[in-house]
N, C-alpha and C positions, 0 to 999 in steps of 0.2 A: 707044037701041038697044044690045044686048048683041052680043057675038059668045067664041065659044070659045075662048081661045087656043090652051089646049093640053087632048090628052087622051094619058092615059097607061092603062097595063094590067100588071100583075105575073102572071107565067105560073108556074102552080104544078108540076112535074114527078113525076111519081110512075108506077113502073111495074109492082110489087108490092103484094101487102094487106099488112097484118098477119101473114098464117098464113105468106106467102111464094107467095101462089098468085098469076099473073099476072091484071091487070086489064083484058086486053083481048088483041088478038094482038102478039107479042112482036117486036122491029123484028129484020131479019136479023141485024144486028151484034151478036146478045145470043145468036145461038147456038154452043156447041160448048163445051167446058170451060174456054179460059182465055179472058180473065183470072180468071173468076168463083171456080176454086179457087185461086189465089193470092191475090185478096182472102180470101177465109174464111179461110183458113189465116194470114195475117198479122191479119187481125180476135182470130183464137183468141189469137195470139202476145199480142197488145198485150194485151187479156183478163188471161193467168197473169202477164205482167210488171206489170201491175196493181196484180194481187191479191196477188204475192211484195212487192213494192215497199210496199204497208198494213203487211204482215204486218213487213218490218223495220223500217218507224218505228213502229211500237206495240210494239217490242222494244229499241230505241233505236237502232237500227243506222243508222237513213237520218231527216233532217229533215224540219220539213214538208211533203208530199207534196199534190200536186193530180192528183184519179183524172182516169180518162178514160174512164169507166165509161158507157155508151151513146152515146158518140160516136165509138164504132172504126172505123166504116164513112167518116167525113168524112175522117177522119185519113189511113185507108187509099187510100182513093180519091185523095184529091186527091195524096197522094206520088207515089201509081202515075201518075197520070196527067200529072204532072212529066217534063221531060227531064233529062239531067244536067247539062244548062248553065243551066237555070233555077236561080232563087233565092228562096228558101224564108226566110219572116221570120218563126219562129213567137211562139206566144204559151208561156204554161206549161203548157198541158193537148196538147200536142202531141207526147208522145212516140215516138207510133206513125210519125207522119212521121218524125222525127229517123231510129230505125231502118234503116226504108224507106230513108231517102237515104241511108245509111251508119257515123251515129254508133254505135258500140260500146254494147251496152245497157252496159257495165262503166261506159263514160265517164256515162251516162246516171245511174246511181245513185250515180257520185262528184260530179256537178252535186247530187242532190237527199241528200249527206251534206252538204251544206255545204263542198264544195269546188270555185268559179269554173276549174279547171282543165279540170273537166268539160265548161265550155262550150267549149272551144276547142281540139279532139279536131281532127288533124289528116283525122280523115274525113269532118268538115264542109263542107270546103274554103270554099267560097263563101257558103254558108248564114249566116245570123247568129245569136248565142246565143240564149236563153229569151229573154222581156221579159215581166217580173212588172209594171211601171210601166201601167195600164192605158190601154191604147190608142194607146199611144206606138208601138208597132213599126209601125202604119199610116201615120206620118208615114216613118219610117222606111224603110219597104218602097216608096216614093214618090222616096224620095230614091234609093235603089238605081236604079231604075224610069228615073230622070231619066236617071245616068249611062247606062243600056243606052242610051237615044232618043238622047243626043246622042253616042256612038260608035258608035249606029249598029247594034247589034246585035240581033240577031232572038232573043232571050230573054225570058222572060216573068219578072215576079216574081207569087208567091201567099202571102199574111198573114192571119191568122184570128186572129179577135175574138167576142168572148162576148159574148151580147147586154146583159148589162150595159155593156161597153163602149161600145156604138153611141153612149148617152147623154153619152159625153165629147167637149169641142168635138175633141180631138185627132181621132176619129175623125172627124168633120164639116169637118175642115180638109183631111184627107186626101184624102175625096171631090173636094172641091171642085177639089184643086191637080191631082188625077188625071185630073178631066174638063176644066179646061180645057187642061190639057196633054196630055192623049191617050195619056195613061202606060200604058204594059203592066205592069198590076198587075191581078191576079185578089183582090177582098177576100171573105173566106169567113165571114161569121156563123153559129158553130156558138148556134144558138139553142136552147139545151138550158131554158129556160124561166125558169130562177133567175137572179137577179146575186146570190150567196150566198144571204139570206133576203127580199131583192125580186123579188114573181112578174113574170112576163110583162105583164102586166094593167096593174100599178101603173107600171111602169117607160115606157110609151110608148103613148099611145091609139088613135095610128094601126093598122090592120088589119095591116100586115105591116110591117116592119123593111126590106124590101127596098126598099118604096118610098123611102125616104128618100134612093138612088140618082136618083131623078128630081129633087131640087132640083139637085144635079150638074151635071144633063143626060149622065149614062149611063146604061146598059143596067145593069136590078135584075130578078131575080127569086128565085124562090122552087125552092126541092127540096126533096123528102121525103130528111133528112138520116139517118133509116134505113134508106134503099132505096138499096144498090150499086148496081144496076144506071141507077136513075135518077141519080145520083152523076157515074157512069162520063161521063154524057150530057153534061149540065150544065158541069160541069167541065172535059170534054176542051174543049167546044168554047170556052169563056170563054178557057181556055188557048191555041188556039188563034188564037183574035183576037187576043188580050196581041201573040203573036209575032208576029204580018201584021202590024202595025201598026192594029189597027180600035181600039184604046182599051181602056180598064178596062171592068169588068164587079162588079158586087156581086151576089156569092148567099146567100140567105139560107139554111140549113141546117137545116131544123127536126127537132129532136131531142128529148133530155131527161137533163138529169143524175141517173143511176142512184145515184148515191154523193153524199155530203156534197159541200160544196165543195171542204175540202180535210181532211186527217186536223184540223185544228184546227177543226171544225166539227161540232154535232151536227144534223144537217138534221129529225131528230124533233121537233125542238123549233117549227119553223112550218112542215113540211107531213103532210098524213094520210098515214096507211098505204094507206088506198084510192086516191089519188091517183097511189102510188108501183107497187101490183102494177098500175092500171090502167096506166102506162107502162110497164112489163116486159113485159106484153101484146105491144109495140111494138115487142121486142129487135132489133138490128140485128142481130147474130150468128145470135139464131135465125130469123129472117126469112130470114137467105143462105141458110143452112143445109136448111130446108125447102125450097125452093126446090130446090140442088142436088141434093137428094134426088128431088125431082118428077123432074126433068129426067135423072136417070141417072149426076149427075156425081160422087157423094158417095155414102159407105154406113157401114155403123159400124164397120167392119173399118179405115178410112180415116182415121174419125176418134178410134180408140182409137191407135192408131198415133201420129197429130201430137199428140194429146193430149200422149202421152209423149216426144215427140218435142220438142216445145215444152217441157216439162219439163227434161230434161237439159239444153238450151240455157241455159236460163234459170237454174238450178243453178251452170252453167259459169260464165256470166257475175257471180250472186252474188259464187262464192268469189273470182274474179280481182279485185272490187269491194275484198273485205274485205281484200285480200291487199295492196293499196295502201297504200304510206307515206304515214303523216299530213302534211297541209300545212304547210309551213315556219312555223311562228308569225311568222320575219320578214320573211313576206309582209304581214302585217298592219300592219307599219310602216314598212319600208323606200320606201315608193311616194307617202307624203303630206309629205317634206317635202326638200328639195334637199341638207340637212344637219338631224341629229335633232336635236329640242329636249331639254334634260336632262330635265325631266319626261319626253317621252315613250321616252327612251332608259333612263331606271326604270321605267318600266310594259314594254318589252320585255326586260329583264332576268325580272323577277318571272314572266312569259307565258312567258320559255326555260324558269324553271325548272317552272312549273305543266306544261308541256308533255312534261318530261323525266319530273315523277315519273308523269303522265299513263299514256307510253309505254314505264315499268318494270311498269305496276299489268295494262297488255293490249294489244288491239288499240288505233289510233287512231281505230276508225269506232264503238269501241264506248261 
C-alpha cells in the first residue's frame, strides 16, 4: 500500500504582459500613482548609474563592475518594500537597493574603484557590505535573522542570490537552518537565467528554483521578476510574515541578465543575439513604463525631465567619487600582522613610494 505524504505547489505571480498591458482586472491596491512612479523613476535611476558606472571601468576609472541590467525592478521593489529597521544582506548586483536604503551612489563607486571604505558608508547603518564570496551572505543573513528572534524584535532580514548560487551547499544550509528555526529572512533568487556562461537548463533540472524551499519545509514560490507590480505583492507580504513571526519565505525572481556578467566578461561568446533581443522584449523598465502610460500616470514631458534629472544626480555623484583621496597604501599592511615583518615593512615602503609618484602623475581613481 502507498500513501502520499506530502504534496507541494509553487504559485507563479505575474500581473502584467510583456507590452505592460494588465492580464486580467487589476487588484484595488494597484491603483493611483504611487508607489508605481517612484519605482520607474528609481528603475531609470539604477539604469543611467548602470550605464555611467561601464562607461568608467572601460575608461579605467572604476574596477570590475557587475551590471544590473534587467533586474532593476527586484532591486527596486524589494528596497521599497523594506522598512528602515529591516536588514538588507546584499549580494554584488544590488546596487539599486544599497541607493534606496541610503548608501551615497559616490560611496557606491568608491566600493566598485577598489576601495572597502565604500562598503562601510555610514548610511548603511545596519545593512551589511557587498558579498562577492558566492552564497555566503545567505548564511549570513540567517545569522543576523537569529539575533532579531532571540531579542525579540519584529524585523525582517531580505538577501538575494543568483541563481548560480542556489547550486552552493552554503545556500542549502541556509534554507535548512532558516526553516527549522523560523527565522525572518525573506531569500530573493534574482534568476536572471546565467551563472556567468552556465544556462538555467544545465545548472538544475528541477522545474523551478523555488521549490527547493520545500526540502526546508518553507513557503517557495515564484514571481515574474519583471513585473513591479507583481513584485510589490510577493514581497511585501513574505516581508510581512519575516516580521509577525510566520518564518522565512524563498522567491524565486525570474528575470534575465541584459548585460555580461560582469565588465570582465564577453557574454557573445555562449549566448545568441536572438536569445538576447527576445529577452529585451521582456524589459522591466519598459514594461513599468507602458503600463504607467496606459493608466494616466506617466507621459514624455515626465520622462524627458527625470531623464535629465537622473543625469545631473548621477554627474554629481561621479565628480564627488573622483574627488576622493586615494586609499592610504597603509591600509594594505598595517591590519595583517601585530608587529610588521622586515620583508613586509620593504614592500610598504616600495607601495608609499609607487603610491606617491602615482598621486604626482593624477588623479587616484584614475
Amino acid at each position: 500500500m502507498h500513501e502520499i505524504s506530502y504534496r507541494g505547489e509553487i504559485r507563479l505571480t505575474r500581473y502584467l504582459d510583456e507590452s505592460g498591458a494588465p492580464l486580467g482586472d487589476m487588484p484595488d491596491w494597484a491603483c493611483g500613482e504611487q508607489p508605481w512612479v517612484h519605482y520607474y523613476q528609481q528603475m531609470v535611476l539604477a539604469r543611467q548609474f548602470d550605464t555611467k558606472a561601464i562607461s568608467l571601468q572601460r575608461t579605467g576609472q572604476l574596477g570590475t563592475y557587475a551590471s544590473l541590467l534587467g533586474a532593476e525592478a527586484i532591486d527596486v521593489v524589494c528596497a521599497s518594500r523594506m522598512q528602515t529597521e529591516d536588514v538588507l544582506v546584499p549580494y554584488y548586483r544590488n546596487h539599486a537597493m544599497q541607493m534606496i536604503r541610503g548608501t551615497p551612489i559616490a560611496r557606491l563607486l568608491q566600493y566598485w574603484g577598489g576601495d572597502e571604505r565604500g562598503s562601510s558608508a555610514p548610511e548603511m547603518q545596519h545593512d551589511l557590505p557587498n558579498a562577492v564570496p558566492i552564497a555566503t551572505q545567505c548564511l549570513h543573513a540567517c545569522g543576523v535573522a537569529t539575533a532579531l528572534k532571540l531579542r525579540q524584535q519584529h524585523q525582517a532580514v531580505l538577501t538575494v542570490i543568483g541563481d548560480g548560487g542556489t547550486s552552493k551547499g552554503d545556500f542549502m544550509e541556509a534554507l535548512n537552518v532558516a526553516g527549522a528555526w523560523q527565522l525572518p529572512v525573506v531569500f530573493v533568487i534574482n534568476n536572471n537565467q546565467w551563472a556567468i556562461s552556465v544556462p538555467r537548463s544545465k545548472q538544475c533540472i528541477a522545474p523551478t528554483l523555488a521549490q527547493k524551499a520545500l526540502g526546508a519545509g518553507i513557503r517557495g514560490e515564484q514571481v515574474d521578476g519583471n513585473d513591479a507590480i507583481a513584485l510589490h505583492d510577493v514581497v511585501g507580504q513574505a516581508l510581512e510574515r519575516a516580521r509577525a513571526g510566520k518564518g522565512p519565505t524563498l522567491i524565486e525572481a525570474l528575470s534575465y541578465r541584459l548585460s555580461d556578467h560582469t565588465t570582465a566578461d564577453d557574454a557573445t561568446r555562449y549566448r545568441s543575439a536572438d536569445e538576447l533581443k527576445a529577452a529585451w522584449a521582456r524589459d522591466p523598465v519598459a514594461r513599468l513604463r507602458h503600463w504607467l502610460h496606459q493608466q494616466g500616470h506617466w507621459d514624455e514631458a515626465r520622462e524627458q525631465a527625470w531623464q535629465a534629472e537622473t543625469k545631473q544626480l548621477i554627474e554629481a555623484a561621479v565628480a564627488d567619487y573622483l574627488a576622493l583621496p586615494a586609499q592610504p597604501v597603509d591600509d594594505l599592511y598595517d591590519h595583517l600582522y601585530a608587529e610588521c615583518p622586515p620583508t613586509l615593512a620593504v614592500q610598504r615602503e616600495q607601495a608609499r613610494a609607487k603610491q606617491a609618484r602615482h598621486e604626482q602623475g593624477g588623479s587616484g581613481h584614475e
